[in-house]
C-alpha positions as CSV (number, residue, x, y, z in Angstrom):
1,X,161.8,-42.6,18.7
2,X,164.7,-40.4,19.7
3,X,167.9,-41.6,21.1
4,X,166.8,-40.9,24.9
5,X,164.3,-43.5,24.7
6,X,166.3,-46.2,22.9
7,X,168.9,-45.8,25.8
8,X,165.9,-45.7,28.5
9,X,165.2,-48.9,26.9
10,X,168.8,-50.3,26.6
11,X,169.2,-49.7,30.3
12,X,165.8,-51.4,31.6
13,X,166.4,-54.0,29.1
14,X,169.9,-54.9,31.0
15,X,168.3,-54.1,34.6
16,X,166.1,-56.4,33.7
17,X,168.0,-59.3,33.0
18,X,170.9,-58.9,35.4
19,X,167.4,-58.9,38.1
20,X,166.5,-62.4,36.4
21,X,170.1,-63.7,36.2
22,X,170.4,-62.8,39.7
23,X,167.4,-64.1,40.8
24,X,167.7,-67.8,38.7
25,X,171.2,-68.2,39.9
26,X,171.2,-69.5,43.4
27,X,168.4,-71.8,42.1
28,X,170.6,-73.4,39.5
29,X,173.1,-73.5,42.2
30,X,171.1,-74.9,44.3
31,X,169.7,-77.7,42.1
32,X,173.3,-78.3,40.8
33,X,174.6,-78.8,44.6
34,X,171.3,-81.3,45.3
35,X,172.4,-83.3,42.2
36,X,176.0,-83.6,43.1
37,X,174.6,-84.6,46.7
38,X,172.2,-87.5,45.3
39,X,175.0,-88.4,42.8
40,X,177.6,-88.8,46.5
41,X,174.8,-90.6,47.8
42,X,174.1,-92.5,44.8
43,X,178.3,-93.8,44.9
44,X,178.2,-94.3,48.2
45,X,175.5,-96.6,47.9
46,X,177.1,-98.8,45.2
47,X,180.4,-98.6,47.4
48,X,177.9,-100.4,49.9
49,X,176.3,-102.3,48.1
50,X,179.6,-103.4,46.1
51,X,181.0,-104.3,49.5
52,X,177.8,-106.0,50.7
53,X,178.4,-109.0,47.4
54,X,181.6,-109.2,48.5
55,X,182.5,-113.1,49.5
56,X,182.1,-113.4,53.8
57,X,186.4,-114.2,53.5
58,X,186.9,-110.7,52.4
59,X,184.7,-108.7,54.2
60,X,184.9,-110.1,57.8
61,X,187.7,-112.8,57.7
62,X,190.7,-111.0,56.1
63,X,190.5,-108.0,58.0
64,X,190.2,-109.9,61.2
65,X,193.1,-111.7,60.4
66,X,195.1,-108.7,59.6
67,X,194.4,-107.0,62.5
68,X,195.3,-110.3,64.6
69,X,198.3,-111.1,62.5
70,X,199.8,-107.5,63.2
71,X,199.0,-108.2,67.2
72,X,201.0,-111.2,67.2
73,X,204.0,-109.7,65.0
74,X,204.3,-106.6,67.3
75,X,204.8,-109.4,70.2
76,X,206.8,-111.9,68.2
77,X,210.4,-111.7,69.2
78,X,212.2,-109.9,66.3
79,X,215.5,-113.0,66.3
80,X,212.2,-115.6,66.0
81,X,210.6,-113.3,63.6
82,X,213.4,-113.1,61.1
83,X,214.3,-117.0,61.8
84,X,210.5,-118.0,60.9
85,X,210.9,-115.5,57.5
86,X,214.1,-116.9,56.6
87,X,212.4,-120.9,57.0
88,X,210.0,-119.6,54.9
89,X,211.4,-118.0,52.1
90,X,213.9,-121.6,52.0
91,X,210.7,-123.6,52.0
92,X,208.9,-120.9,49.5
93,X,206.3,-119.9,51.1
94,X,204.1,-123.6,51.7
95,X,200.3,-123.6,51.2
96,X,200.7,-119.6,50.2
97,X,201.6,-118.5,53.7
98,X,202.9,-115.1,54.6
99,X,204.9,-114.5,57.6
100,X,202.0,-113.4,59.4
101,X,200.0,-116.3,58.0
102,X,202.5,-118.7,59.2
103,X,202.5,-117.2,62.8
104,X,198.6,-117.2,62.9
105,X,199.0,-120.6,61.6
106,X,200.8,-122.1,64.2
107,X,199.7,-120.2,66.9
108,X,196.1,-121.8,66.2
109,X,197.8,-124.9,65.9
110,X,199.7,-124.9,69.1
111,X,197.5,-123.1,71.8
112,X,193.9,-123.4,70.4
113,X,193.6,-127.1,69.0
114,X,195.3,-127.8,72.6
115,X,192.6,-125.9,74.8
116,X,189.9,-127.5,72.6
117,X,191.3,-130.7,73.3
118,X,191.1,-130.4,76.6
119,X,187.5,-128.5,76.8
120,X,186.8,-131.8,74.3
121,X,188.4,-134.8,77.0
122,X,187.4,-133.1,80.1
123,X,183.5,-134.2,79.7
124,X,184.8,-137.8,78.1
125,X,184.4,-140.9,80.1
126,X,188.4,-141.0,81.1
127,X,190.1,-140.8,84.2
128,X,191.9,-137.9,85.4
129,X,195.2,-139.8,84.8
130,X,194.2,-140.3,81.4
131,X,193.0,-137.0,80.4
132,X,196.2,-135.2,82.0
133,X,198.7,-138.0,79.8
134,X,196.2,-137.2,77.0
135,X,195.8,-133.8,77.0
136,X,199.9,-133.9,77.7
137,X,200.8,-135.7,74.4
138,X,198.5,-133.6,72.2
139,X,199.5,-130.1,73.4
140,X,203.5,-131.6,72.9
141,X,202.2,-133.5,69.2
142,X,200.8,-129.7,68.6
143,X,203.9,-127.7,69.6
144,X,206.1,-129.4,67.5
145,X,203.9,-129.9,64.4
146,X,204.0,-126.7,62.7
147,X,208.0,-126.7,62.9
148,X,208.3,-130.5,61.7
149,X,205.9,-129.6,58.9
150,X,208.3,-126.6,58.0
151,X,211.3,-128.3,58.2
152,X,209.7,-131.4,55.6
153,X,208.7,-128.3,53.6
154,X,212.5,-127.2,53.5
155,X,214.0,-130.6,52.9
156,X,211.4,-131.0,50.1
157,X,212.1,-128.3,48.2
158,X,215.9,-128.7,48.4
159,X,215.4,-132.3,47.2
160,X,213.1,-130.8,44.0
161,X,216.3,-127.6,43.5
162,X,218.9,-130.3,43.2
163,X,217.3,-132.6,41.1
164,X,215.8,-129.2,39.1
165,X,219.5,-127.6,38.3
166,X,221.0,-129.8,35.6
167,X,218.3,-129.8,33.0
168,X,218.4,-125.4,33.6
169,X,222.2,-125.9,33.7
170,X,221.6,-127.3,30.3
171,X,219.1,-124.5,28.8
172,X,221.4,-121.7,29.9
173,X,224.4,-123.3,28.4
174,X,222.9,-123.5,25.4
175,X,221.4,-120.1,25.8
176,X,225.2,-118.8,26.5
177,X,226.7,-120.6,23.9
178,X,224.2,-120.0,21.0
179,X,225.2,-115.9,22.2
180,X,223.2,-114.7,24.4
181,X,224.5,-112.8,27.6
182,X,223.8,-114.8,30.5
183,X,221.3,-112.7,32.1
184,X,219.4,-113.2,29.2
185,X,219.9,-116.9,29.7
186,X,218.6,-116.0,32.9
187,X,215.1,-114.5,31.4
188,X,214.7,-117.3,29.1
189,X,214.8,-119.6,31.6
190,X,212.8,-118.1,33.9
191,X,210.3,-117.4,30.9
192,X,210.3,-121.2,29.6
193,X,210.6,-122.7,32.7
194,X,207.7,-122.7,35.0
195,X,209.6,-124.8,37.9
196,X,210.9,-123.5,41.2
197,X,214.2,-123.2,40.2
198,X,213.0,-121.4,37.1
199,X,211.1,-118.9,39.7
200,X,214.1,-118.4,41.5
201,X,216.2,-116.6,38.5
202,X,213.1,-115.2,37.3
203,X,213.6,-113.4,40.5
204,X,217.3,-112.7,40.3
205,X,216.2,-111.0,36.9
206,X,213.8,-108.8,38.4
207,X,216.3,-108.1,41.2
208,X,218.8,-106.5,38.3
209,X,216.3,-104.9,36.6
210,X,215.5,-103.1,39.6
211,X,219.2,-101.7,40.3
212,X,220.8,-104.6,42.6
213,X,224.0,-105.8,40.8
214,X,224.3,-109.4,39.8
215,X,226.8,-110.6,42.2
216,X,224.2,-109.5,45.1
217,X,221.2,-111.0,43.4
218,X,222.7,-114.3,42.9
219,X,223.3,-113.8,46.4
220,X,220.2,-113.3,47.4
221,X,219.3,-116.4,45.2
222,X,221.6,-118.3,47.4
223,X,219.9,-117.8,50.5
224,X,216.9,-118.6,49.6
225,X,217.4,-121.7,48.1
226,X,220.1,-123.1,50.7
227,X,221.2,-126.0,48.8
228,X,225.2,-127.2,48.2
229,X,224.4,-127.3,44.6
230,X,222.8,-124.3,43.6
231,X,225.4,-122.8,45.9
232,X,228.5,-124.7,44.4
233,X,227.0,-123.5,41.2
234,X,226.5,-119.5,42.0
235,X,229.8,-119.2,43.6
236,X,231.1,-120.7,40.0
237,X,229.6,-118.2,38.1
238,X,230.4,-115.2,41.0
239,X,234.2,-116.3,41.2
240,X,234.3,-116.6,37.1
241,X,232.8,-113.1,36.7
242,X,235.1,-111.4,39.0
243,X,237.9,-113.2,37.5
244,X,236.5,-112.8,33.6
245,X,236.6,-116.5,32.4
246,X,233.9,-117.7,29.9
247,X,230.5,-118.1,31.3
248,X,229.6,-120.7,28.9
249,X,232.7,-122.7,29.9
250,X,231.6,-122.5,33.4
251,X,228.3,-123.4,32.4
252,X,229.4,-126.7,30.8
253,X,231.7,-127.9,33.4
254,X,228.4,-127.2,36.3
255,X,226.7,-128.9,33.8
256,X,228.1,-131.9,33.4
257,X,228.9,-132.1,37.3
258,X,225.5,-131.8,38.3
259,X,224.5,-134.7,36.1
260,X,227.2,-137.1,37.6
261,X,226.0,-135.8,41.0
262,X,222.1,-136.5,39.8
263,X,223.3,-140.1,38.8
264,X,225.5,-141.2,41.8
265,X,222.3,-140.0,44.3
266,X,220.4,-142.4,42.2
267,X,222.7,-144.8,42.5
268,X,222.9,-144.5,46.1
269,X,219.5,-144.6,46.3
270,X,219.4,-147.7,44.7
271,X,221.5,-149.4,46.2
272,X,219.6,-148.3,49.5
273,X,216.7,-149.7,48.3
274,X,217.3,-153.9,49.2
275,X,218.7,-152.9,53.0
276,X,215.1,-150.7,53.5
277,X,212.7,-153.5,52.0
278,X,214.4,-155.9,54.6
279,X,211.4,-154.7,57.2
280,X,208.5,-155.1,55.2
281,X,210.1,-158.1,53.5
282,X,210.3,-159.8,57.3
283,X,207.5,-158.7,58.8
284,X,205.2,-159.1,56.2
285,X,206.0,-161.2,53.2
286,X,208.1,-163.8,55.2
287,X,204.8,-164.6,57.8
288,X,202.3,-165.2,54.5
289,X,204.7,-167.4,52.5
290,X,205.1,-169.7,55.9
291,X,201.5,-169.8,56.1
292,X,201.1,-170.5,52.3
293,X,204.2,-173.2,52.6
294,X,204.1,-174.8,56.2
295,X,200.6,-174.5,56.8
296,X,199.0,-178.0,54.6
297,X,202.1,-179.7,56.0
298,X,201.3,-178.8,60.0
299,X,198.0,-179.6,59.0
300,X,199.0,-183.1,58.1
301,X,201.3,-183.8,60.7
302,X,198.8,-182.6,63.2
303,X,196.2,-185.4,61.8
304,X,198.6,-188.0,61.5
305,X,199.7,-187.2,65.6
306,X,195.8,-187.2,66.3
307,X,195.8,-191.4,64.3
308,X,198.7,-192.5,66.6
């Protein structure tokens, strides 16, 4: 065999295969694009399917309320808006409620429950005197409900703040004085403490940590707390770092201020107590003991007039 033929065969050998590689390649490409089409297919049908197991609350409810929530934020006044927020964030947050929760919330509360009412009293066996006074003092007992429930929501939580503050007071004075800075105090509180207050300069932490500066984070605190205490006790700590005395001084002195306050509110209360059991003490207690004590002797005096 002489070198012509062994190149001959050299070149049909490579004709050859660049003909089959050429040939075989769209079909590899074809079966690789039908594979990465079923395996598409194949996701999008788990998405599905995923979202078909999904509880009813998060596929039809949640978005439904997001979209209606939005609608009624767009036409919320902005001064309402921010008011409503600011309630809100003092009462933190009731029953889990977002702004937009809140608004769809009430809005239910004052304009639906009212129109079923009426739809409800219209077909009831009432005059029309009736149904107007009725259908009157429900829609105004609806209007003001969601703000009166608010409102008790704020006055609880300032009550539960205020009667929180000395035993933290206590921790982070120990905290300061056994050397630790007293946003660490902080921390620790908010890591031991699993109370509102606790929450509140757990917040304050993460409000540093994130680049705000102390004395605007304790402001922030402030504001959403609203209470003279936590507020007597802030300014305290804001007024002694600006003018460099001893934290842990500061601390003992709040301390021991917010106990005597703690005690004379109990006292107070206390000695509230006998004036407020007056009314159940007439109106109920006073009626049985006449029955218990005059009745055998009006008994008697009615038999002996009934002998004469």
């Amino acid at each position: 065999m002489d070198w012509t033929m062994i190149i001959a065969f050299i070149g049909i050998s490579h004709f050859i295969y660049l003909g089959i590689a050429t040939v075989l390649r769209p079909v590899t490409n074809i079966k690789e694009r039908i594979k990465q089409i079923e395996d598409i297919y194949s996701d999008q049908g788990a998405i599905v399917l995923d979202e078909r197991r999904k509880p009813f609350g998060e596929r039809v409810i949640r978005p439904f309320t997001s979209k209606v929530s939005k609608e009624i934020y767009k036409r919320t006044p902005k001064g309402r808006s921010k008011e409503i927020e600011r309630k809100l964030e003092i009462a933190g947050h009731p029953y889990g409620l977002s702004l937009s929760g809140w608004i769809i919330a009430s809005s239910i509360v004052t304009w639906v429950l009212p129109i079923v009412f009426i739809m409800i009293i219209s077909i009831g066996p009432y005059t029309n005197f009736m149904k107007v006074l009725y259908s009157v003092l429900f829609f105004g007992f609806c209007f003001i409900f969601p703000n009166f429930v608010l409102n008790q929501k704020i006055r609880e939580r300032k009550f539960v703040l205020s009667r929180q503050l000395p035993d933290i007071l206590d921790l982070m004075t120990v905290s300061v004085e056994s050397g630790l800075s007293f946003d660490s105090a902080m921390a620790k509180v908010a890591e031991k403490g699993s109370n509102e207050l606790s929450k509140e300069f757990g917040k304050v932490v993460y409000e540093i940590q994130m680049g705000i500066s102390r004395r605007q984070a304790l402001k922030n605190m402030v504001q959403r707390c609203d209470t003279d205490d936590v507020r007597v006790f802030l300014s305290s700590v804001i007024q002694a770092e600006q003018l460099g005395v001893s934290i842990g001084k500061v601390l003992r002195v709040q301390s021991a201020q917010m106990r005597t306050k703690r005690r004379q509110r109990a006292e107070e209360l206390a000695m509230k107590a006998p004036i407020k059991m007056i009314i159940p003490i007439v109106f109920f207690i006073f009626p049985s003991m006449f029955v218990v004590i005059l009745g055998p002797a009006l008994i008697q005096i009615k038999n002996m007039l009934i002998g004469l």
